[in-house]
C-alpha positions as CSV (number, residue, x, y, z in Angstrom):
1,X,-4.3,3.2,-22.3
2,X,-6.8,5.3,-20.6
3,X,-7.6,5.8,-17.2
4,X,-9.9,6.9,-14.7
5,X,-9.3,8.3,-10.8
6,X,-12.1,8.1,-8.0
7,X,-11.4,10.2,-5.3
8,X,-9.1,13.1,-5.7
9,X,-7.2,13.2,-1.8
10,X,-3.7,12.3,-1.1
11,X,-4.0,8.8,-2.7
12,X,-5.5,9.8,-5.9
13,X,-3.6,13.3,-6.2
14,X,-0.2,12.4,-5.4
15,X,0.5,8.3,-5.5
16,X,-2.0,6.7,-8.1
17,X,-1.7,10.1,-10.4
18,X,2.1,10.2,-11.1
19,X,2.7,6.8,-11.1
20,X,0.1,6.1,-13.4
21,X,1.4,8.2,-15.9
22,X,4.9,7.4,-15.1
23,X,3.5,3.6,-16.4
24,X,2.4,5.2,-19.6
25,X,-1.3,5.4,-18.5
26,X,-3.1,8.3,-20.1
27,X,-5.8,9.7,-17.2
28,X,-8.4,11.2,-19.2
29,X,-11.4,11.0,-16.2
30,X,-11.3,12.2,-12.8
31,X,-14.2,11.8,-9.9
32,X,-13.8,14.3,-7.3
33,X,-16.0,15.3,-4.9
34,X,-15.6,19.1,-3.7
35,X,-14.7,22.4,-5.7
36,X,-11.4,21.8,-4.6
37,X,-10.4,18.9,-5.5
38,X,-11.9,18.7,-8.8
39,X,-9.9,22.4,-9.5
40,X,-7.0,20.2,-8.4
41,X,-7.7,17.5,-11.1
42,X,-8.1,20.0,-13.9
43,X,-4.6,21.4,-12.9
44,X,-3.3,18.6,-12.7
45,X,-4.9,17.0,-15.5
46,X,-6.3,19.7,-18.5
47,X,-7.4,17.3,-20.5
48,X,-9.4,15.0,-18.4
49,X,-13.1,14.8,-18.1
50,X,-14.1,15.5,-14.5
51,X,-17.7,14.4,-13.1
52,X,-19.5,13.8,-9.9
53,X,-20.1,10.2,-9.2
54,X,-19.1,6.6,-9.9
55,X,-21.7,5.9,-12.4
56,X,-20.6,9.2,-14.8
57,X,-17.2,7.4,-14.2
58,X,-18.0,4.3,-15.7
59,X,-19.8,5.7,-18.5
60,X,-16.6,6.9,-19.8
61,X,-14.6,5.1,-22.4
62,X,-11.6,3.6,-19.8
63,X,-9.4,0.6,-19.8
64,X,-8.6,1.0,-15.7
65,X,-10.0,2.7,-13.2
66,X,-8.1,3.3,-9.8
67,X,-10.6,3.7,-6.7
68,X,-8.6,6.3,-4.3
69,X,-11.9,7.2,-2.4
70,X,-12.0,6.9,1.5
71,X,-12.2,3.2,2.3
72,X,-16.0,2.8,3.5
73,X,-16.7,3.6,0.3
74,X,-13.7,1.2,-1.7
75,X,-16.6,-1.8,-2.1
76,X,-19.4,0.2,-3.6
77,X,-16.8,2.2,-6.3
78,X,-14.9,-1.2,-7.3
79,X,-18.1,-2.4,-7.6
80,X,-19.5,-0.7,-9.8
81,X,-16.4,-0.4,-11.7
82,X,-16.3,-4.5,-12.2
83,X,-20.0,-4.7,-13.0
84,X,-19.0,-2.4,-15.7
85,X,-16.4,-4.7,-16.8
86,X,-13.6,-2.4,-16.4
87,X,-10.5,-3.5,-15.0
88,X,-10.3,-2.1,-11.1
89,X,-7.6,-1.2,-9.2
90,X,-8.1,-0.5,-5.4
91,X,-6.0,1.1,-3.1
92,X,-5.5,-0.2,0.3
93,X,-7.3,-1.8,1.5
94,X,-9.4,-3.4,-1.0
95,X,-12.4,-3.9,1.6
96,X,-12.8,-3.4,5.6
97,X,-13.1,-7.0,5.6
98,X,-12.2,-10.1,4.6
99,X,-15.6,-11.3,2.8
100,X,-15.9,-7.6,1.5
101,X,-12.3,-8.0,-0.2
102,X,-13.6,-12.0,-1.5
103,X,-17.0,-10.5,-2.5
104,X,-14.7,-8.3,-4.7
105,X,-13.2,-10.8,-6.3
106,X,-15.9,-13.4,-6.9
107,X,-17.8,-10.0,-8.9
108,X,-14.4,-10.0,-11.0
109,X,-14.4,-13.3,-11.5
110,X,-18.0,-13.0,-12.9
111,X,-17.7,-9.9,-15.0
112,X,-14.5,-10.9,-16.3
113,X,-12.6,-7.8,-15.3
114,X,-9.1,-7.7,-13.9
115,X,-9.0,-6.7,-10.4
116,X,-6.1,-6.0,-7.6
117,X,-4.8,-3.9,-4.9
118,X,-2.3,-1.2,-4.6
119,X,0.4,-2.3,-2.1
120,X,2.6,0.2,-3.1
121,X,5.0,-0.9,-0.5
122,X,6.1,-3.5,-1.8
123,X,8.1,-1.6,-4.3
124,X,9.7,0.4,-1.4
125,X,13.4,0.7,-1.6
126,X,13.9,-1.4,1.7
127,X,11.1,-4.0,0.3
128,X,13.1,-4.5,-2.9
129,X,16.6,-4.6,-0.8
130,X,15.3,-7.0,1.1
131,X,14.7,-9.3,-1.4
132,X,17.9,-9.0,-2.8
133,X,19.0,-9.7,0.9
134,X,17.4,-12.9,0.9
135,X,18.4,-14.4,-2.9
136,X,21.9,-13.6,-2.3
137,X,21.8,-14.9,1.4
138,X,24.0,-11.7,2.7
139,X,23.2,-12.3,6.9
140,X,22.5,-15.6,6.3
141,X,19.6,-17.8,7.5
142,X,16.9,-15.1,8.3
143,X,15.1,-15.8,11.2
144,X,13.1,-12.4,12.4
145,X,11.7,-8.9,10.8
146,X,11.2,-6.3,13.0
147,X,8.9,-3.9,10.3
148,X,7.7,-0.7,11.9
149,X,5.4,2.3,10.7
150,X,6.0,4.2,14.1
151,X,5.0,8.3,14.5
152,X,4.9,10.9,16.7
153,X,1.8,12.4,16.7
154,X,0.2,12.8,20.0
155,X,-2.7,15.1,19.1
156,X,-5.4,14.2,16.6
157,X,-5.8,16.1,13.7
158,X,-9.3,16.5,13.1
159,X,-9.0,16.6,9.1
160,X,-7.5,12.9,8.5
161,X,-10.6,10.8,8.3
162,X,-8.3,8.2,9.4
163,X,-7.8,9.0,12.4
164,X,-11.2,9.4,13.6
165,X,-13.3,7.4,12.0
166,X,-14.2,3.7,13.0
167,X,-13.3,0.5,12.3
168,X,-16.5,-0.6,10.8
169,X,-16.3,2.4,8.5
170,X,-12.7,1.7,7.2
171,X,-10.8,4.2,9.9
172,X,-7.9,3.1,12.7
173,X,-3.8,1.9,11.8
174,X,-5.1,-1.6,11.4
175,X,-6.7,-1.4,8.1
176,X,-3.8,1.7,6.9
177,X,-0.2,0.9,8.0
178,X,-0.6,-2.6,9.3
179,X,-2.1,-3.3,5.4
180,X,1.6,-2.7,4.4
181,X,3.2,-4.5,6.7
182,X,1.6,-7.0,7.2
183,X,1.7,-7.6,3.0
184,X,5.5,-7.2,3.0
185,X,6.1,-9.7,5.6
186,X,4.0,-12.1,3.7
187,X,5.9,-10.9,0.1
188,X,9.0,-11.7,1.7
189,X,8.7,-14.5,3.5
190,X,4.8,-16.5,2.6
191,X,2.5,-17.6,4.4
192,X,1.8,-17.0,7.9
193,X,-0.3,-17.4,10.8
194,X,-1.3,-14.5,13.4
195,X,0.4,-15.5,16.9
196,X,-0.2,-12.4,18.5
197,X,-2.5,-9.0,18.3
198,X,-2.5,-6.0,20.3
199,X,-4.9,-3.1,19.0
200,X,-5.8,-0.1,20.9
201,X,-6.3,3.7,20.6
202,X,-4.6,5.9,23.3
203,X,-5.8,8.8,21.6
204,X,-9.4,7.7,22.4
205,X,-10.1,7.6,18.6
206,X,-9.7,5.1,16.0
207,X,-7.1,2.9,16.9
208,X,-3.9,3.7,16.8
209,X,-0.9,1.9,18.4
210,X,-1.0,-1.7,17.1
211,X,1.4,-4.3,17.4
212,X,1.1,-7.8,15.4
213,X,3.4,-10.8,15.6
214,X,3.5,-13.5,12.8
215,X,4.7,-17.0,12.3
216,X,5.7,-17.8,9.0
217,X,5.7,-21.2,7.5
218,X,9.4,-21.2,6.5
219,X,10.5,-20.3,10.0
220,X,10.6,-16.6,10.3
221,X,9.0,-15.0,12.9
222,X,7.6,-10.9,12.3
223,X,7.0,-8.5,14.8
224,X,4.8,-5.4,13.1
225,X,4.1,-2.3,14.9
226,X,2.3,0.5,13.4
227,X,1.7,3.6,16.2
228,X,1.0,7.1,16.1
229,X,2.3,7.9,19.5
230,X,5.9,6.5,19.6
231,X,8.2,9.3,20.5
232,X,11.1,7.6,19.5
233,X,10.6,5.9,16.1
234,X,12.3,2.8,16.2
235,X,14.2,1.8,12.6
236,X,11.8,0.7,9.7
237,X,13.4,-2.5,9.4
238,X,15.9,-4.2,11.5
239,X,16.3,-8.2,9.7
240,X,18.2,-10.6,11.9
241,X,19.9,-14.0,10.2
242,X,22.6,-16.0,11.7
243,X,25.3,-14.0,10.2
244,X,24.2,-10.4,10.9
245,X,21.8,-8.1,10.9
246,X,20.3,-5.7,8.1
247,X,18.7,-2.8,9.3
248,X,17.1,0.3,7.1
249,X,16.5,3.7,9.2
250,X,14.1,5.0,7.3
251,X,11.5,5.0,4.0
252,X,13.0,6.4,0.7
253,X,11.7,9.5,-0.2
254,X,9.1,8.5,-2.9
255,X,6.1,9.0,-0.9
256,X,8.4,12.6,0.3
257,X,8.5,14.1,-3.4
258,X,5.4,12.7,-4.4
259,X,3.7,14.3,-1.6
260,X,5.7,17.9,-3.0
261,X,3.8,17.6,-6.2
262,X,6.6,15.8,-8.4
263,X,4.9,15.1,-11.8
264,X,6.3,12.0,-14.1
265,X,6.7,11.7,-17.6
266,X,5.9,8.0,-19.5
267,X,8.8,6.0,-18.6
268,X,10.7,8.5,-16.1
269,X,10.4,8.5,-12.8
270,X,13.1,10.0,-10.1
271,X,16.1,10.2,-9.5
272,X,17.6,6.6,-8.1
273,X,19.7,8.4,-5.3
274,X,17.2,10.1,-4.1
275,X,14.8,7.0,-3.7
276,X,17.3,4.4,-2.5
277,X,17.0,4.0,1.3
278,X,20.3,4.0,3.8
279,X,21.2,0.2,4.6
280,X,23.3,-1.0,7.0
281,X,24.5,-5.0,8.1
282,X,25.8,-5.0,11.6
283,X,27.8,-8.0,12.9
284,X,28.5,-6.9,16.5
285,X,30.4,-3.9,16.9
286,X,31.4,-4.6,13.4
287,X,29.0,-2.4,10.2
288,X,29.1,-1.7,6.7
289,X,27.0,0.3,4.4
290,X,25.2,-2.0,2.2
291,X,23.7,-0.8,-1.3
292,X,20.2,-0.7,-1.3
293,X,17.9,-1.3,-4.5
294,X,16.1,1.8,-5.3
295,X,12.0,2.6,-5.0
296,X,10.1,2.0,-8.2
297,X,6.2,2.3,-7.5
298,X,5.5,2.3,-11.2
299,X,6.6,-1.5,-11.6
300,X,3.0,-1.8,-10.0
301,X,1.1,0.0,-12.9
302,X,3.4,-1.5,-15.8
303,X,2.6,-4.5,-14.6
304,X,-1.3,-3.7,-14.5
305,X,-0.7,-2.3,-18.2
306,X,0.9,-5.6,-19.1
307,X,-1.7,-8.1,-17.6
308,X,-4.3,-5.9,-19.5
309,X,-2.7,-5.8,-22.7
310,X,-1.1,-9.2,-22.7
311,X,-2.6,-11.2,-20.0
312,X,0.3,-11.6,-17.4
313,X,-0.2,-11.4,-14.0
314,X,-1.7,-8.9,-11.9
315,X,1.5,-7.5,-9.5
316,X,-0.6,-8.2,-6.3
317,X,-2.4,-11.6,-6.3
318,X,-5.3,-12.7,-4.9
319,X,-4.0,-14.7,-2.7
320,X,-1.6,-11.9,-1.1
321,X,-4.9,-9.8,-0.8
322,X,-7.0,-12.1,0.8
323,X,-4.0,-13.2,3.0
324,X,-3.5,-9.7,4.0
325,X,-7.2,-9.2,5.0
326,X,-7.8,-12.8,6.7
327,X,-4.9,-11.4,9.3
328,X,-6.3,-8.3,9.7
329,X,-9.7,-9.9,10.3
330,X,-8.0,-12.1,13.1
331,X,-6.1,-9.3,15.0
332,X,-9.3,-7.5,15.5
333,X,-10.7,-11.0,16.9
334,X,-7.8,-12.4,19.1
335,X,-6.5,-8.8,20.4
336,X,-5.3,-8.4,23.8
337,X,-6.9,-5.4,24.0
């Protein structure tokens, strides 16, 4: 099955490039835009066509194409992906908006292509332990997430679009890290309302230290804080139920060796060990190590290569999606801030 890249950066380079080809997918098109990153592609891929723009994309022969460009410009490339009627993957977020992400998917609708979002999150190690936390019932009834994506990184850095650009054009913690939590919490526990927002930049640039609370339909309350000026990280999860507590220091190391230029074969991907996160459930002064489930980010792509093929569902919904970005849309509205 063949597939195309737009946008060569992190995303495209080192999450959506491995994993796709760990899920069998043969990339055979890449759109990059400078010298560099289209002499990355052809390293990285010799046997891929590389081109220019969007529209020499879609004139290729593909069955998927991933759109890893910066996010002001995630509408326009899945866009003209779906008019195409090629099936569209988008990483996060699909849109800057909520009626950008809906206008995506009444265009797929129309066209008839498949279309979804990369939350790769949700096939973390502590995602996937956490769901095996909740169908066994290990601390009990669960009544509060405490999910974090919490850095130190006082100065800006003037090369991560992210951190500069605005809002409006796709930049700020909101849209990036609150994307992921903000989907995991509603993976793991459904549907939720927004109860509380605080957004702000204290680096005077996009913003970057925000803080959401949810309350979810079954009970379980979430507290969400994404910052890039926390000097002292708090755990990435800490899960509180009536009979103890779970709590997950830190990410696996997926994102870590993808990052270092790991390269998957069809069917492989690494090590379990390395890509199982550290778990521990505290009951007072009493703790235990707990076995975590390991990371698997290519149960995303098999799952797009299956819904393609055989028409099962996509691993990210529609619903999830627009779920994600209706919060989103509401933090920016109701913010303290």
């Amino acid at each position: 099955m063949k597939a195309g890249i737009i946008g060569y950066g992190l995303a495209g380079r080192y999450f959506h490039g491995p994993t796709l080809l760990s899920a069998g997918f043969h990339v055979t098109a890449i759109c990059a835009r400078s010298l560099e990153k289209k002499a990355a592609a052809q390293q990285d891929f010799p046997g891929a066509v590389i081109v220019n723009s969007i529209d020499e994309l879609v004139a290729e022969d593909l069955d998927l194409i991933v759109v890893a460009s910066p996010n002001e410009f995630h509408s326009n490339h899945a866009l003209a992906a779906i008019e195409a009627g090629i099936n569209t993957v988008v990483d996060k977020p699909m849109g800057r908006d909520y009626y950008e992400t809906l206008g995506l998917y009444e265009a797929a609708e129309q066209s008839g292509a498949l279309l979804t979002v990369f939350f790769n999150r949700l096939w973390d190690s502590d995602s996937l332990t956490i769901k095996k936390i909740i169908k066994q019932g290990d601390i009990g009834n669960i009544f509060r997430l405490e999910s974090r994506f919490e850095r130190f990184r006082p100065e800006l850095n003037p090369s991560a679009w992210r951190e500069s650009t605005s809002q409006e054009a796709g930049g700020g913690l909101l849209l990036d890290l609150q994307s992921h939590l903000v989907s995991t919490a509603l993976d793991w526990f459904g549907p939720a309302e927004l109860a509380f927002s605080s957004v702000r930049s204290v680096r005077g640039a996009s913003d970057d230290d925000v803080l959401l609370v949810l309350k979810h339909e079954n009970g379980v309350d979430s507290y969400l804080s994404a910052s890039a000026v926390s000097g002292e990280p708090g755990p990435k999860i800490r899960l509180n139920g009536d009979k103890a507590s779970l709590v997950i220091t830190e990410l696996d190391k997926q994102e870590e060796i993808l990052r270092k230029g790991f390269r998957a074969t069809a069917g492989q991907w690494m090590d379990n060990d390395e890509i199982t996160s550290n778990a521990k459930i505290h009951k007072g002064s009493e703790s235990f190590s707990y076995r975590g489930e390991p990371g698997f980010y290519p149960a995303f792509y098999n799952e797009v290569r299956v819904a393609i093929e055989f028409g099962g569902e996509l691993p990210v919904s529609r619903e999830l999606s627009l779920n994600v970005a209706r919060i989103i849309d509401q933090a920016r509205q109701i913010s303290i801030r």
